[in-house]
C-alpha positions in Angstrom: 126.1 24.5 111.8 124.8 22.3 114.4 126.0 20.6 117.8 126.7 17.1 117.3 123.5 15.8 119.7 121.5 18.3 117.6 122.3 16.7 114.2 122.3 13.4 115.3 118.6 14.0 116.8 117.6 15.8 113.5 119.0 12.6 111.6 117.3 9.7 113.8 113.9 11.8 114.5 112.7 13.4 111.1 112.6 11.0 108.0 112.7 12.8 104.5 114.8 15.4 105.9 117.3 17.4 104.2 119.8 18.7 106.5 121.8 21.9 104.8 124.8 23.4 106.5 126.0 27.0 105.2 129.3 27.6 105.3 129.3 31.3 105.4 126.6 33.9 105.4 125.8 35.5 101.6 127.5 38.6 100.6 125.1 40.0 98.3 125.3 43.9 98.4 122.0 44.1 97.0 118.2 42.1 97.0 115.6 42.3 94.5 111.9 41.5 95.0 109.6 41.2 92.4 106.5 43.1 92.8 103.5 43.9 91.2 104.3 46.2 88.4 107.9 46.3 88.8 110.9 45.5 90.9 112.0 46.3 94.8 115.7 47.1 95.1 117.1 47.0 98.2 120.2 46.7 100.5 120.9 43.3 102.1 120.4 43.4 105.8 124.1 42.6 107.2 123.7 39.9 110.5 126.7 42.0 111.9 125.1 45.5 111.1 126.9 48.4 113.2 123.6 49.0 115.1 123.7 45.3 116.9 126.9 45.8 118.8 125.9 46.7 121.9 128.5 49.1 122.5 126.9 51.2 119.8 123.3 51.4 121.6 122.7 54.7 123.6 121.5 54.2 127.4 118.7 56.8 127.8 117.5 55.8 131.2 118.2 53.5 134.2 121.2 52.0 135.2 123.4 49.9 132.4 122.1 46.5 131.9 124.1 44.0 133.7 124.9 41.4 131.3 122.5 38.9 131.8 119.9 41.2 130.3 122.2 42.9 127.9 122.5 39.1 126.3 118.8 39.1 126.5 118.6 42.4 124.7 121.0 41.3 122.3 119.4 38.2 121.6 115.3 40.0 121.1 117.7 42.6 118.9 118.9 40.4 116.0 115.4 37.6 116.2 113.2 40.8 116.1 114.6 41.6 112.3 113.3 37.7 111.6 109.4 38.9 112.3 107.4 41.6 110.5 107.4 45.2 110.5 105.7 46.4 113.8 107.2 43.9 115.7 108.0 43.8 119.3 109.3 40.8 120.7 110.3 39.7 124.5 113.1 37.4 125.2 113.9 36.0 128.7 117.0 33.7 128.8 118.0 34.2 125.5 114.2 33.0 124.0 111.7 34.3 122.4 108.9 34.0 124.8 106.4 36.3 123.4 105.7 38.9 119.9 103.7 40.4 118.2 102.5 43.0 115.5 100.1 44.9 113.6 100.6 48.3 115.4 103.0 49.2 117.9 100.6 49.5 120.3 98.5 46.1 119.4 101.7 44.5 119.1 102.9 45.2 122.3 99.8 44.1 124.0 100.0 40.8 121.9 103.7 39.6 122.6 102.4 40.5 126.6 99.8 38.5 125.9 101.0 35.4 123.9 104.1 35.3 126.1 101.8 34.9 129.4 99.3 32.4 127.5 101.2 30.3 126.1 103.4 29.5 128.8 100.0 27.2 130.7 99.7 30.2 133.1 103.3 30.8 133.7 104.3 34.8 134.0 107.0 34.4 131.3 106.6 38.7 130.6 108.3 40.1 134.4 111.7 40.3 134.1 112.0 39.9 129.9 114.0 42.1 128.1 112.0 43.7 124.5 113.3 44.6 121.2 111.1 46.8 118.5 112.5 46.9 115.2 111.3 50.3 114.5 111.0 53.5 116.9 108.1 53.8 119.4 105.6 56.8 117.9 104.2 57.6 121.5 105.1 56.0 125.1 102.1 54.2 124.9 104.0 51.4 123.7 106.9 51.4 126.1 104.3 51.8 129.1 102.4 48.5 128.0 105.6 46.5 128.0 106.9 48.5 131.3 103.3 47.6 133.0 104.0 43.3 132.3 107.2 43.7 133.8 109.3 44.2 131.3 112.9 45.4 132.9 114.5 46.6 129.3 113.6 47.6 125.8 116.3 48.0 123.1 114.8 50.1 119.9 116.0 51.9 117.3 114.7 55.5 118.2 113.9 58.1 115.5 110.7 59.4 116.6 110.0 63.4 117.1 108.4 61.9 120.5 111.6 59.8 121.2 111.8 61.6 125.0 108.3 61.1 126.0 109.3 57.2 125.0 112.6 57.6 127.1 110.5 59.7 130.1 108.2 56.6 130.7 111.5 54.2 130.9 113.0 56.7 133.3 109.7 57.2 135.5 109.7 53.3 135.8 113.0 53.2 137.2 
């Protein structure tokens, strides 16, 4: 839906523009992808999975976020699904303000670095919050994002090395 100032800008500022509004989210159990040679199958990603509630996520180190950040981290959470696999992105005021991907480790340099350039100079990486939509391998990852000033990461965990990942949160406080 949109905010009233939102459509009327959309109608008096784009010409040839369709404007759709979506009553309710598909329920499609199921998606199917053509591919080369055959036919991907898969389940349709929910936008109120049990995994984005908050309340679900595990703390594994520091203090509880207050909820300034947790809105943050809620926010990088459900846009991170929008980007590629091996995506990390940083939020800061419920924004994207930087991402990346290619492998965790480039990726997490890149959405450091594209959230810092982009901003004419502006230091827009202290104080974000990150979301990875797959587990960190190695701490290598976390430790990039910890070194710009990132003050929280939400992730989905899974790795043998998860506690190395959650040691490097915990050493940085």
């Amino acid at each position: 839906d949109y905010d009233p100032q939102a459509l009327e800008l959309l109608q008096t500022k784009k010409k040839n523009l369709r404007i759709l509004k979506v009553t309710e989210p598909p329920k499609a159990k199921t998606q199917f992808r053509a591919i080369d040679g055959g036919l991907l199958v898969q389940s349709t990603d929910l936008i109120d999975a049990t995994g984005d509630d908050p309340n679900a996520w595990k703390l594994v180190s520091g203090e509880p976020a207050d909820a300034e950040t947790l809105k943050d981290l809620e926010f990088a959470w459900r846009a991170v699904r929008c980007v590629k696999s091996n995506a990390i992105l940083l939020a800061h005021d419920s924004a994207t303000v930087g991402m990346g991907q290619v492998n965790r480790v480039d990726s997490c340099n890149l959405a450091v670095e594209r959230a810092n350039t982009l901003a004419d100079g502006t230091d827009r990486t202290t104080g974000s919050v990150a979301a990875s939509d797959a587990f960190f391998p190695f701490a290598d990852g976390a430790e990039i994002l910890i070194n710009a000033g990132v003050k929280a990461i939400v992730q989905p965990g899974g790795s043998i090395r998860d506690e190395e990942v959650f040691e490097a949160a915990r050493k940085a406080g």
